[in-house]
N, C-alpha and C positions, 0 to 999 in steps of 0.2 A: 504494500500500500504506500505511496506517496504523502506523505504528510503534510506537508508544504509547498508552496508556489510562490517565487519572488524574480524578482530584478537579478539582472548579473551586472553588478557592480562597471563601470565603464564601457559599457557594450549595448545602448538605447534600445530598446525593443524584443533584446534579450530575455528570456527568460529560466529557470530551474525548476526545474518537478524532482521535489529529493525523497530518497524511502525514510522510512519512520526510523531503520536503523541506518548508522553507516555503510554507503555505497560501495562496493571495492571495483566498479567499474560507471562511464561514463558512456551515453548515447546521443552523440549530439546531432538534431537535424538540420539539414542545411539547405533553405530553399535556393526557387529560381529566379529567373530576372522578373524584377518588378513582384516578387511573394515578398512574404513576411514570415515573423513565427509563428503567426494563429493562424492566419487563413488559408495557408499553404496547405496546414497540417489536419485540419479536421477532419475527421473529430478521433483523432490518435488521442487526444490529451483526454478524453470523455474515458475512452475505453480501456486504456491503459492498466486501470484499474476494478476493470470488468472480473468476475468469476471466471470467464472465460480464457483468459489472457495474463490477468495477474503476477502468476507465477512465473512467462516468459522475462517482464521488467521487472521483476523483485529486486534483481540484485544492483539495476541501475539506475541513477539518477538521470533522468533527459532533462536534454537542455536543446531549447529550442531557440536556435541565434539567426541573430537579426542583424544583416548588415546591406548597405549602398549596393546594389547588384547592378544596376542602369548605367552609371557616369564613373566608372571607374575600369581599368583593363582587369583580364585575370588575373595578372603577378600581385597586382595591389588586392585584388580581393584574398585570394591565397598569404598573401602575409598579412592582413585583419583577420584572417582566420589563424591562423599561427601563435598570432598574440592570443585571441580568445583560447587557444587551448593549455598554449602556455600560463597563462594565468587561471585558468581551474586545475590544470593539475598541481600548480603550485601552493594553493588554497585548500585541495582535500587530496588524499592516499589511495589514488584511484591504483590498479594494477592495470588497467587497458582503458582504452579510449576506443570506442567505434561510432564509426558514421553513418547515416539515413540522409540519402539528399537525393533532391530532383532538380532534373534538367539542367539548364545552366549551373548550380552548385553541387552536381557530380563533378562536373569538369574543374571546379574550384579543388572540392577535395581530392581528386585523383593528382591534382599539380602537387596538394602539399603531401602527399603521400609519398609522390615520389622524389620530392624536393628533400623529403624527410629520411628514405630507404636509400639515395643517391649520394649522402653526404653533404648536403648544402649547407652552409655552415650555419643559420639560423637554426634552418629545422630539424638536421640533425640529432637535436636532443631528447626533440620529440619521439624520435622512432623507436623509444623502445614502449612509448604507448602505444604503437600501432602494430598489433599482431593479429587482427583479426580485417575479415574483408569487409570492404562497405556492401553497404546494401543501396543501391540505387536504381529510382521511379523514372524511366522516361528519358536514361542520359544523353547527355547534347554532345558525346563526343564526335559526332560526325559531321554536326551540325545541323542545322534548318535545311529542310527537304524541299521549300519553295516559296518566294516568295510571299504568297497566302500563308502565309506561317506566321510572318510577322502582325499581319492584322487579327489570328487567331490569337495571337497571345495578348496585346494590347488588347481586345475588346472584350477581355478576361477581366483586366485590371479594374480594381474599383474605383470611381470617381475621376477617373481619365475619358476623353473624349475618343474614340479613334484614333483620330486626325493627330491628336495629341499626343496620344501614345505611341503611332506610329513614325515621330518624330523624333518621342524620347529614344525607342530603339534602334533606330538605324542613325539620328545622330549621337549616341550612348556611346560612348566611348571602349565599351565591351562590345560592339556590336562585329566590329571587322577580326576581333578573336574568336566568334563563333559563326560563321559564316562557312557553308560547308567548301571543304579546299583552306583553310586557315592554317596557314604553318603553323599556330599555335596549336592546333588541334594535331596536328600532323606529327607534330615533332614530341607532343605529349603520349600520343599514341603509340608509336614508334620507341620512344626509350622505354615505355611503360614494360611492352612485351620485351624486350631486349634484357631487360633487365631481371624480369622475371622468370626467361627463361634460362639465364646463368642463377640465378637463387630463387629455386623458386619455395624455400623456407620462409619466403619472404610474403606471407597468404594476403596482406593488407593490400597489397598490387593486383590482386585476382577479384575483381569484384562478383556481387551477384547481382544481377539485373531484372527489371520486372516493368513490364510493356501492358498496353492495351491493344487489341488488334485495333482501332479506332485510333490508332497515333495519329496525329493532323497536324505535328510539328517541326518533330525531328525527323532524322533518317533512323529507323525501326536497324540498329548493329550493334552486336557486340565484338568487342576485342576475345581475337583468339583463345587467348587464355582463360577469361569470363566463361562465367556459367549464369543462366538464364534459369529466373525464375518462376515466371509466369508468360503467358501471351494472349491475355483476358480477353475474352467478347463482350463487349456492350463497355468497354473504356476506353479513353482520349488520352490525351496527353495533360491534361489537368485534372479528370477525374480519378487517375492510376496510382494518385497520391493520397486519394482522400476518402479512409475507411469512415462509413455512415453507419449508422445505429444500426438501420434496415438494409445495410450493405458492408457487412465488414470484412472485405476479402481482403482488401489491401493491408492491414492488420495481423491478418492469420498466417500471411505472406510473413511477415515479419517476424511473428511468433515463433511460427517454423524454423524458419532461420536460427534464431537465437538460442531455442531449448537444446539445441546438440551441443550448443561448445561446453569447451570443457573445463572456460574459465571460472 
């Protein structure tokens, strides 16, 4: 059970779902462009604490972070994400760190995964949090499948106009890193499996992926080395993320996943 819900200290929009005892692992979700931490996520935070599900998060505290996704490139989102984990693990006695993220913020935390397995000298020290695979809805690493992609996701957005939205995107300053063909995508892709194929001890590189046949955004691929978790009928690329009361696959998806390890 999650006892608590607050702020993370430095990090606006952030928030922590902690268990009643000390946590000895962290889940932190990571939305897409233009989400946030509540609306990305529902109704994960409702159920979390279902009869049903329970016992899959008992032992972890989520944390659901909130950062600038529109006007910034990847590298600077990936090191505001760095800080944020560097600063919770510095705060509580986690033994691992794992991730949940869609769309554009797979590709966020795949960079610092491998920034962090690669030696980079920030993230580095993170890596010995990271031994287990993310779990990612919908990921961008191929990029946007067409045009029409960009006005489905703006006309997602709350309190954005189209017009407006589709301005913020394609003049966003993340927008020429995720465009499919992006040496940023290319080059992430590329060392990712390279690397995992010389260690592949290294499970935090190996992600697990989960689609909706209904994707209307990205290009529907995983990385070689990835394992595929679902390939759902009747989901998009915004609803792949969001287990509902009267719908909680996306959830059990997750459930799944977690009840094996052996941390």
């Amino acid at each position: 059970m999650h006892a608590t819900t607050s702020p993370v200290p430095q990090f606006p929009g952030s928030y922590v779902m902690r268990t009643e005892t000390p946590a000895t692992l962290a889940l932190i979700f990571v939305h897409g462009f233009g989400g946030n931490a509540v609306g990305t996520w529902n109704d994960f935070q409702k159920l979390v604490d279902d009869k049903f599900y329970e016992r899959a998060f008992s032992n972890f505290d989520l944390y659901f972070y909130n950062y600038e996704s529109t006007q910034r490139i990847i590298d600077s989102s990936v090191e505001t994400l760095r800080g944020f984990v560097a600063a919770i693990c510095q705060s509580s006695q986690y033994a691992a760190v794992q991730f949940i993220a869609h769309s554009i913020g797979a590709v966020v935390v795949r960079q610092l995964l491998l920034n962090a397995h690669s030696g980079e000298a920030k993230a580095a020290p993170l890596s010995k949090y990271f031994v287990t695979s993310p779990l990612l809805f919908a990921p961008a690493l191929f990029g946007f499948r067409h045009n029409t992609a960009a006005n489905l996701i703006v006309s997602s957005l709350p309190f954005l106009s189209v017009a407006t939205g589709l301005w913020a995107l394609t003049k966003g300053k993340v927008y020429s890193d995720v465009v499919a063909g992006s040496p940023v995508l290319e080059e992430l892709r590329d060392r990712t499996v390279i690397l995992f194929q010389k260690r592949p001890e290294l499970v935090a590189l190996q992600a697990l992926s989960f689609w909706g046949q209904d994707e209307n955004v990205v290009f529907v691929k995983d990385l070689e080395i990835d394992n595929r978790g679902a390939f759902e009928v009747g989901y998009d690329h915004f609803a792949v993320c969001k287990p509902l009361l009267d719908a909680p696959l996306p959830i059990q998806w997750v459930k799944d996943a977690l009840q094996p390890s052996s941390l």
